[in-house]
C-alpha positions as CSV (number, residue, x, y, z in Angstrom):
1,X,-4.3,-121.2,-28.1
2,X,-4.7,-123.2,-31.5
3,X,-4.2,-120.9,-33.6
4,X,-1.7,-121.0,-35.9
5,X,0.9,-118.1,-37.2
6,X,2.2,-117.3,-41.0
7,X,5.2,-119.6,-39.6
8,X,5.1,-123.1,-39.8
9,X,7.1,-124.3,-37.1
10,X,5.5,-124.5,-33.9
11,X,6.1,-125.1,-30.2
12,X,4.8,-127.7,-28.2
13,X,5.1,-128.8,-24.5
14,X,7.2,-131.5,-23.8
15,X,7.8,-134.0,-20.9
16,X,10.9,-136.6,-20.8
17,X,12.0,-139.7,-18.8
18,X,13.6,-142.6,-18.5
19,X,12.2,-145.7,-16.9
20,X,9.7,-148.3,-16.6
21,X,6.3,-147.8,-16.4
22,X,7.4,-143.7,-16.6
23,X,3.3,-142.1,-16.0
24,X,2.3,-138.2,-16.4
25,X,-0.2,-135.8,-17.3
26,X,0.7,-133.3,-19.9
27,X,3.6,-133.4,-21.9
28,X,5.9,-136.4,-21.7
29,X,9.2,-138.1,-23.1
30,X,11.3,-140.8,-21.6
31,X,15.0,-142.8,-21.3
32,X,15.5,-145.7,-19.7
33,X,19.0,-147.5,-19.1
34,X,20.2,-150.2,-16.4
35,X,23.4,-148.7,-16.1
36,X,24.2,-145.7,-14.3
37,X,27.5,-143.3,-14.1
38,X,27.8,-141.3,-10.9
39,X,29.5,-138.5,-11.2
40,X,30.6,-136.7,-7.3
41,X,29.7,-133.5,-7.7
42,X,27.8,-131.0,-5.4
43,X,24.0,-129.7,-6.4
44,X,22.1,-126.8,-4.4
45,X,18.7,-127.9,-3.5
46,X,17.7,-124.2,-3.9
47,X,15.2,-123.1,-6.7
48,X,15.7,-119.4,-5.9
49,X,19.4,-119.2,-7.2
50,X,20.2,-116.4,-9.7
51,X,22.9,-117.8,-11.0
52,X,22.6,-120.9,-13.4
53,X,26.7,-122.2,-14.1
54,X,27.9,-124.7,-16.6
55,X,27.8,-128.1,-14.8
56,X,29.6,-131.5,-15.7
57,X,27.0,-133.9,-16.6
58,X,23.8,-134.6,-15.0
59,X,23.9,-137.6,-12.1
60,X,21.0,-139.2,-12.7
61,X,19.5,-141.8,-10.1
62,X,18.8,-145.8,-10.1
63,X,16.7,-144.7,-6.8
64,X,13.4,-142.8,-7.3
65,X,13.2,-139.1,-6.4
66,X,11.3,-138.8,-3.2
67,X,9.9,-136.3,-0.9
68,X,9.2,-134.0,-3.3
69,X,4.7,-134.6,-3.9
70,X,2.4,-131.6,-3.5
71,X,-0.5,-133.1,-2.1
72,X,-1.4,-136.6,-0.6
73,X,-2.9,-138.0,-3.6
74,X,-0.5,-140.2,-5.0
75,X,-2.3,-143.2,-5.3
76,X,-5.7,-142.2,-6.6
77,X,-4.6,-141.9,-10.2
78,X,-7.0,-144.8,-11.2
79,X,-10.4,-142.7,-9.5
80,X,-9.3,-139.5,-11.3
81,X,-9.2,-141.7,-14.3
82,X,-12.4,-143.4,-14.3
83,X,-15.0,-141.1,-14.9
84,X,-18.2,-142.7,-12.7
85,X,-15.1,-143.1,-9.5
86,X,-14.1,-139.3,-9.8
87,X,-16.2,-138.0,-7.5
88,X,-14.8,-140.4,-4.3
89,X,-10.9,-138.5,-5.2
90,X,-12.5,-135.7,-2.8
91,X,-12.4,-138.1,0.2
92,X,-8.4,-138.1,-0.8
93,X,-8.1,-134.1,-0.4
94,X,-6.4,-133.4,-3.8
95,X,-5.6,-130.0,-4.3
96,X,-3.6,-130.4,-7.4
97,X,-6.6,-130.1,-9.9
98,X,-6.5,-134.1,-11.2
99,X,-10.4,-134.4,-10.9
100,X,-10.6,-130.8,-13.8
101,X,-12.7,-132.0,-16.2
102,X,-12.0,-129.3,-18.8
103,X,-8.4,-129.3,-20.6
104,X,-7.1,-127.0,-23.3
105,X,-4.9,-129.9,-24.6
106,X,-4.2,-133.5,-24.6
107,X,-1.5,-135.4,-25.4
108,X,-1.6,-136.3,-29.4
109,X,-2.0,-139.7,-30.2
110,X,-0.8,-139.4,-33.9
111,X,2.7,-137.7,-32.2
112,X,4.3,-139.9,-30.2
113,X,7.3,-142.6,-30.0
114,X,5.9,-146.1,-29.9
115,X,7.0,-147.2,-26.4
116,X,3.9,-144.7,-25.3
117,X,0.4,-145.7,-23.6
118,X,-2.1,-143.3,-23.3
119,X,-5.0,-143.3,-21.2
120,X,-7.4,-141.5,-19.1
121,X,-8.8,-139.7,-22.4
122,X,-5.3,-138.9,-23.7
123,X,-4.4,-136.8,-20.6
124,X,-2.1,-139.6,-19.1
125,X,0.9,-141.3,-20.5
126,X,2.8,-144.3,-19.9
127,X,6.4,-144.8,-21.1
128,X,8.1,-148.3,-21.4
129,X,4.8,-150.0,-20.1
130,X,6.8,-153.9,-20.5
131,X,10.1,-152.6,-21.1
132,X,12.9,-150.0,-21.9
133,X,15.6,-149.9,-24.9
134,X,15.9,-146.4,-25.2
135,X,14.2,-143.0,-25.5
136,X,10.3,-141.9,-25.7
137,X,8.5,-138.9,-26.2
138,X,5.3,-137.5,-26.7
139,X,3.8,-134.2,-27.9
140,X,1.1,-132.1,-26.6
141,X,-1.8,-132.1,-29.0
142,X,-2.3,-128.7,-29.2
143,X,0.7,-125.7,-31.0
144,X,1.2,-122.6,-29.1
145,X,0.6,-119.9,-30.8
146,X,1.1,-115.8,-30.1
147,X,0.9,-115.2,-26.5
148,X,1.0,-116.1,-23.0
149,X,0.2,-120.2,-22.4
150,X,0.9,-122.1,-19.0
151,X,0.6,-125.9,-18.3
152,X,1.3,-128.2,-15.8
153,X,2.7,-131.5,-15.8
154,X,2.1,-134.3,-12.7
155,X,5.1,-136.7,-12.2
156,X,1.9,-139.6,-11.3
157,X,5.1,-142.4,-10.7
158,X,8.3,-143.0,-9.3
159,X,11.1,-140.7,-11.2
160,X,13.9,-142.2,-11.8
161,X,16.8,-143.3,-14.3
162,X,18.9,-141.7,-17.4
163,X,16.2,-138.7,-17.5
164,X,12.6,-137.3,-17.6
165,X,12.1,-134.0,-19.3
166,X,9.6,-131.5,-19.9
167,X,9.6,-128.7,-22.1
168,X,8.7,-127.2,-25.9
169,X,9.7,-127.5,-28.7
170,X,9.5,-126.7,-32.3
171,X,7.6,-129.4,-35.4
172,X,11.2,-130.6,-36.3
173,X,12.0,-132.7,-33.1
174,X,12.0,-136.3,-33.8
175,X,10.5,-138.2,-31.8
176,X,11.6,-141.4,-32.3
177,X,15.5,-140.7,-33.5
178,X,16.7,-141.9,-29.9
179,X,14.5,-144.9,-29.5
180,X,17.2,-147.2,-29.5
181,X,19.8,-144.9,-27.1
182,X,19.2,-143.5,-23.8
183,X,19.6,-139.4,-23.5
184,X,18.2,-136.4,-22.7
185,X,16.5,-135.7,-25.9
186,X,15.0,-132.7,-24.8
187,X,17.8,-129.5,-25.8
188,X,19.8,-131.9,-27.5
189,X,19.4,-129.3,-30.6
190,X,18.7,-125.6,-30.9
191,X,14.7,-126.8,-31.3
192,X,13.8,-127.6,-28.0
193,X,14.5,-126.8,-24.3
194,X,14.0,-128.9,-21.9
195,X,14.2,-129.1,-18.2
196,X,15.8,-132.3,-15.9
197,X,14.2,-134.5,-13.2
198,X,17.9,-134.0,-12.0
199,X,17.7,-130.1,-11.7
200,X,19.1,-129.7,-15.0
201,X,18.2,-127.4,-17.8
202,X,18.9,-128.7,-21.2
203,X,19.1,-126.8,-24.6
204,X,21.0,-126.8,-27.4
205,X,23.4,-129.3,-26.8
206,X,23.9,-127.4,-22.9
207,X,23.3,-128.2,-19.4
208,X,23.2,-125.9,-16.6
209,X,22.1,-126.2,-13.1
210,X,18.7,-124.8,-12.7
211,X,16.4,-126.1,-9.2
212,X,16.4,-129.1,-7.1
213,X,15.0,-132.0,-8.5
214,X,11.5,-133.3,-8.6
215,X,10.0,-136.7,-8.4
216,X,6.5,-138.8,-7.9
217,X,3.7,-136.4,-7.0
218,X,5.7,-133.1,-8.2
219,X,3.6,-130.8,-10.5
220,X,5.5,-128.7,-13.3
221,X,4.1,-125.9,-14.9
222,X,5.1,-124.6,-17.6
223,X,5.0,-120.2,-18.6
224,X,5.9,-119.4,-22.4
225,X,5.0,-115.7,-23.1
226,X,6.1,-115.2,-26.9
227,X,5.7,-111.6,-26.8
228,X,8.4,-111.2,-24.4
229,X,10.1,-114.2,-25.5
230,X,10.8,-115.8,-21.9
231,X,10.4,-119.2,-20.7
232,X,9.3,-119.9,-16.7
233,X,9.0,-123.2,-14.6
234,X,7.7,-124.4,-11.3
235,X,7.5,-126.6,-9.5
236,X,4.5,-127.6,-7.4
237,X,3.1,-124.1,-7.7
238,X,6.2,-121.9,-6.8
239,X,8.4,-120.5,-9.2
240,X,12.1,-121.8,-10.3
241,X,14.5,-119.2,-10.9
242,X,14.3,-116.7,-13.0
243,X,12.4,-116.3,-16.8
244,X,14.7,-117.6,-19.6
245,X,15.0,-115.8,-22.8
246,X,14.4,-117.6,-26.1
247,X,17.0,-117.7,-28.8
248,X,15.8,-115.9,-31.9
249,X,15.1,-119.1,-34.0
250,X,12.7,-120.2,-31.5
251,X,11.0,-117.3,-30.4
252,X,10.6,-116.4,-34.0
253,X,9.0,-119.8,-34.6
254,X,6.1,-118.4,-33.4
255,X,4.1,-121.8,-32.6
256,X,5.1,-124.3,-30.3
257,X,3.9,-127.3,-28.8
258,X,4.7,-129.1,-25.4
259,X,6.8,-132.3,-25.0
């Protein structure tokens, strides 16, 4: 999964937000802004639609995303985190894999905005711990090389605000060139894609609709297959739409990592 291609640009999971005290496992960048613009527009709550349309611009939400957990355990982030507590997170019947002991990757301390906390051995992340004036984001400590690679992401607090993202992305994203607006970082540019607490899927400067949107307790996985070229979500454990096909820059990047 390390290895690295003749290529030097790589891919790398990637996970956006935008508010206060913003907490995942995986891949992670976030926004924060007080002031919101609510645009009336209709959204299917389907994730099996075929069709992905243009949309106007995303409505995101000053009240957290809700309903939308796969298990019950919410609230035991702090015993999956503490290594002599992990084995009481049984009595909580989590079924989401937080008490794995074993990970591929973690999130890379020496790539990351500075409005990040990480914890929990690197696997959890924290955006805008004491407060928000713009956009953070964090990489995945491990590039992506030739292959098939899936991940999953766990939204571990309330979802909220101008965004929170996850996707890839190649070695030239800049983390920190945002940190003083609030945006959807993720597919601002041809070198990432990224995909919306709000539904929508983000790349290259584009937004279409893609699912419904997903909150606290959601899990987001993550399928890149570079021989095919195809990018797949889910969420908690069931597949969004269909498979998305790279654009030749990135698929001919050859290593990414995860945001």
């Amino acid at each position: 999964m390390s290895r690295r291609s003749r290529n030097s640009r790589a891919w790398r999971y990637v996970w956006s937000g935008i508010r206060r005290d913003a907490d995942a496992r995986a891949l992670v960048l976030a926004s924060e802004s007080d002031d919101w613009t609510f645009e009336h527009q209709q959204y299917s709550d389907s994730d099996s639609d075929a069709e992905y349309p243009a949309i106007v611009p995303a409505v995101p939400s000053a009240v957290p995303v809700t309903g939308e957990s796969y298990c019950s355990c919410d609230s035991q982030t702090e015993l999956s985190c503490n290594p002599r507590l992990r084995g009481y997170s049984h009595l909580r019947d989590c079924h989401c894999g937080e008490d794995d002991q074993d990970f591929d990757w973690v999130w890379d301390e020496g790539s990351r905005s500075s409005a990040t906390l990480l914890s929990c051995e690197n696997r959890k992340v924290s955006f805008h711990s004491e407060y928000s004036c713009g956009t953070a984001a964090i990489r995945g400590s491990k590039e992506l090389s030739d292959g098939q690679h899936f991940w999953e992401i766990k939204m571990t607090s309330p979802v909220y605000g101008t965004d929170m993202m996850v996707g890839i992305g190649t070695c030239d994203v800049n983390l920190d060139k945002y940190r003083h607006t609030f945006c959807s970082l993720l597919g601002k540019d041809e070198d990432s894609w990224g995909l919306s607490y709000t539904g929508l899927l983000h790349h290259n400067g584009d937004k279409v609709s893609f699912s419904s949107r997903f909150g606290q307790g959601s899990i987001i996985g993550v399928h890149l297959d570079t021989w095919h070229g195809t990018l797949t979500f889910y969420k908690n454990r069931k597949c969004i739409g269909k498979p998305l096909f790279l654009t030749a820059p990135l698929h001919l990047a050859g290593l990414l990592t995860p945001y």
